[in-house]
N, C-alpha and C positions, 0 to 999 in steps of 0.2 A: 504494500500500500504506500508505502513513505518513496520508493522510487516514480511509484504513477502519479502521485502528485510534485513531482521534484520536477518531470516531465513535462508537464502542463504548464507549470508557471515558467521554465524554460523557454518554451516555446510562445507564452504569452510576450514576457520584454523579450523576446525574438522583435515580433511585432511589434512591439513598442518604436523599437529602431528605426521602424522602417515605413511607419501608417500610423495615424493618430487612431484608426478605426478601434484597436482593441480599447484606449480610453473613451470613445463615443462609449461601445457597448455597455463598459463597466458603469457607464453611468448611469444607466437607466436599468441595470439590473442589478440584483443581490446576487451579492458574492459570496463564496463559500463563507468567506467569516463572518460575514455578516448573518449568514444562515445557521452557523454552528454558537451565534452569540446569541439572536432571536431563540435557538433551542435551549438554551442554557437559563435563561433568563425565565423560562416561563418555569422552572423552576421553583423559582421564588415563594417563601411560604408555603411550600409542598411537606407533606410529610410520607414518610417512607418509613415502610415498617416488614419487608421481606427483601432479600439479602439477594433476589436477582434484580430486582429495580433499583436497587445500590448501585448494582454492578453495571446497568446500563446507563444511571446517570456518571457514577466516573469517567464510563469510557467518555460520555459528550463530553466532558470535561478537558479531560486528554485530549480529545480531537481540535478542541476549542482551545486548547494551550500550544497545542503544535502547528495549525493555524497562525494562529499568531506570531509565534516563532518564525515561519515561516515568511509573512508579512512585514516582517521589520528587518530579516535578513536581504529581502527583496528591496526594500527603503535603503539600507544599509550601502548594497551593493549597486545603488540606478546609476554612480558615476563613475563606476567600476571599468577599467578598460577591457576586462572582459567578466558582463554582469554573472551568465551561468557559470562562470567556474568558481568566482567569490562564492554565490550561491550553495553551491556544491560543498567548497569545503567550509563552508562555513556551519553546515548543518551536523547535528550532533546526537548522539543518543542521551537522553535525560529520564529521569525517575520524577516524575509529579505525584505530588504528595500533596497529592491535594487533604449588722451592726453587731459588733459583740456586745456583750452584758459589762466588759470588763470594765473598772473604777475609771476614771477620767483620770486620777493621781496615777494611776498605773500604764500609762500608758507611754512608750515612750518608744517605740517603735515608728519611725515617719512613714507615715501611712500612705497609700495614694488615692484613696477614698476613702471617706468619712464613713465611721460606720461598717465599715470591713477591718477586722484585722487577720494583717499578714504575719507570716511565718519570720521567726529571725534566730539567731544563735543567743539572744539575751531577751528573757523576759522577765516581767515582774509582776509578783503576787502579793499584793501586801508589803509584809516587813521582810517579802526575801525575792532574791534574783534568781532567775533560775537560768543556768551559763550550762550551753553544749560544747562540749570541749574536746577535741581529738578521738570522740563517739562515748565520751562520758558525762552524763547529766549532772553538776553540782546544785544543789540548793544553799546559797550564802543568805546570812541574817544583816542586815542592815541594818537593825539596834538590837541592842543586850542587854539588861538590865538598866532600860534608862536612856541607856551612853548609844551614839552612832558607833557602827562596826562591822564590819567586811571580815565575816565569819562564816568559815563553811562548815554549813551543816551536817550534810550530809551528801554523798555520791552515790548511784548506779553507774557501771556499766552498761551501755543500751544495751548489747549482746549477750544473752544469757550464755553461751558456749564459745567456743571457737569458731564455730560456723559463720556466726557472724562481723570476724574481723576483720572483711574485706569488703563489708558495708561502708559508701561514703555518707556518712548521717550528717543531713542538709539544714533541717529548720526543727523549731518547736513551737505550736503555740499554745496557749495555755486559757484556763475560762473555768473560774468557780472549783480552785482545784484540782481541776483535772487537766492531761498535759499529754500534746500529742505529739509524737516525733518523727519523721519523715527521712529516711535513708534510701539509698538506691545500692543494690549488689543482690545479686540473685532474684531480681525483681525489685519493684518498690515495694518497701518495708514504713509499714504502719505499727508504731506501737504506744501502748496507752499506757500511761502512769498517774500517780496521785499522789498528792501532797499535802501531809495533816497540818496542824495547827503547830506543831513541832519543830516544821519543818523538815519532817523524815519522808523522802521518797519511796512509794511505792508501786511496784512490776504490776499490772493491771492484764492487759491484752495483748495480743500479739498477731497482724496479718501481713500476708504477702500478696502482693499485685504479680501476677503473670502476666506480662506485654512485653513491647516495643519498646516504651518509650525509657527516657534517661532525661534528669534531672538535672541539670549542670547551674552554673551561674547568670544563663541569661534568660535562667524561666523561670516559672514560681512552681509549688507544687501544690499546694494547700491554701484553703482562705478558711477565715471563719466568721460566718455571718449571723448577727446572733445565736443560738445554740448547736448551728447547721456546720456543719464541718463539709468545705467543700472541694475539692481536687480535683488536678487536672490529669488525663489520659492522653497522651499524640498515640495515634493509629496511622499507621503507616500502609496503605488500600493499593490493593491491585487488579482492576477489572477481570484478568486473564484468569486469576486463584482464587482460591478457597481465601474469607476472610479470619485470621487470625484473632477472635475478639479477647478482650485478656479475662485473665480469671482470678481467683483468688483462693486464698486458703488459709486454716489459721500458722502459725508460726512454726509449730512442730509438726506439722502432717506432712508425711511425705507430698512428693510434686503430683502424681498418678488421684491425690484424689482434689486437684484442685478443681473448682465450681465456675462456671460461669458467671461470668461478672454483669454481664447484659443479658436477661432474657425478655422477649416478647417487648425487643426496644421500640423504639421510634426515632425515628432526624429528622430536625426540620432543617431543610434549607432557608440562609438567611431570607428574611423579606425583602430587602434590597438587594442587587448586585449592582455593584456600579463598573464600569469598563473598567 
C-alpha cells in the first residue's frame, strides 16, 4: 500500500511540472487527506466499547497520520531539484501511538490545579513529613515536646523482599493518613500505607499494574482528587494485533493469575479534534 500511494503523488508533481491542470483539479475536489480527516473527525464524541471498532478507528488514524506525512514531505520537497527522489527518501517507517481533603497548612507541594493534588517525594501530614528516599518511606516529626524538630520517626522499606529492589519508586501522596506510593519495575507498583498518630508507619496493601507503560520524569502517575485516587495508563495500540490491555494483581500473587484491568470498557473519543 505505502509504495501505490508513493506512486500516485509521484506522478501527480510529475504534472505539476508540466500543466497547472492537476492544481485546477485539486481544487474542486477532496483529496485523500482531506477525506481520511473528514473520516477521523466524525469520530468525535463517539464511544466505543468492542475491540474491533478500536481496531478500525486506529487504522483511520494511521492512514490519517501517514497522509499527512506524506503531505508535508511533498510541501517539503516542491523546490527540490528533483521533487520524487527527496520524496522517496525522505519517507520512513514510524510506530503511531496514537480537590483533596488535605489541610491548606499542609500543603506544600506546587500544585498545577487547585484542588488536585499531585504526587511528590515530600509530603506532609500534620506535625510530620513524610520523605521517599532511595525506595524508603521516612516519617520525620516537626515538633517534640513543644520545641521545633527534624526527627525521624520512623522508616519502611517500600519492598517487602528482594524482589522489589529494582523498583524505581517515583511519588507518594498522602490524605487523612493514609499514603500511597507509586514505583515502576516489574510493572507499576501501587502500594498503601498508614500513618498513626505516633507517627509509626504502616504496610497496608500491595498491587501490580501489568502494561506498557513507564513512569519516568516527564509524566505524572497518580493525582488525587478529593478521596479518588486517580492514575495514568499509556497503551501502546496496534490495528494489525491483538490489544494488550494491562492487568493487575495483588503484590504477592504470582504473574499467571493476574486480572484484567479493563473489563466491559468504553473510549470516548475526544469531542473536538482540531487539525
Amino acid at each position: 500500500m505505502r509504495i501505490k500511494r508513493l506512486s500516485l503523488h509521484v506522478i501527480c508533481l510529475f504534472g505539476l511540472l508540466l500543466t497547472t491542470s492537476c492544481a485546477q483539479f485539486s481544487a474542486t475536489q477532496v483529496s485523500p487527506l482531506q477525506q481520511a480527516w473528514q473520516e477521523v473527525r466524525s469520530f468525535s464524541g463517539s464511544v466505543i466499547d468492542n475491540e474491533d471498532a478500536l481496531k478500525q478507528k486506529i487504522a483511520s488514524l494511521k492512514h490519517l497520520s501517514q497522509l499527512r506525512e506524506l503531505a508535508q514531505r511533498e510541501a517539503d520537497c516542491a523546490s527540490h531539484a528533483n521533487p520524487a527522489q527527496c520524496i522517496k527518501e525522505g519517507l520512513r517507517e514510524r510506530i503511531f501511538v496514537t480537590g483533596s481533603r488535605i489541610s491548606d497548612s499542609d500543603l506544600i507541594t506546587n500544585n498545577q490545579e487547585a484542588g488536585i493534588d499531585e504526587g511528590g517525594i515530600v509530603k506532609k501530614l500534620g506535625n510530620y513529613l513524610l520523605v521517599l528516599r532511595n525506595g524508603t518511606l521516612y516519617s520525620i516529626a516537626l515538633r517534640e515536646g513543644g520545641r521545633d524538630s527534624l526527627q525521624v520517626v520512623d522508616m519502611l522499606l517500600a519492598a517487602e523482599d528482594d524482589s522489589g529492589r529494582g523498583v524505581w519508586y517515583d511519588e507518594i501522596l498522602a490524605l487523612d493518613g493514609r499514603i500511597v506510593l507509586l514505583g515502576y519495575g516489574g510493572g507499576t507498583q501501587l502500594i498503601g500505607f498508614s500513618i498513626d498518630d505516633s507517627g509509626r508507619l504502616h504496610r497496608r496493601w500491595h498491587y501490580t499494574l501489568n502494561g506498557n507503560d513507564y513512569f519516568s520524569d516527564n509524566n505524572y502517575g497518580m493525582r488525587l482528587l478529593g478521596d479518588r485516587l486517580i492514575f495514568q495508563q499509556t497503551l501502546s495500540i496496534d490495528s494489525s494485533a491483538d490489544i494488550a490491555w494491562p492487568e493487575w494483581r495483588r503484590g504477592n500473587e504470582p504473574l499467571q493469575l493476574a486480572r484484567p484491568l479493563l473489563e466491559n470498557y468504553q473510549i470516548l473519543f475526544p469531542g473536538l479534534m482540531s487539525d
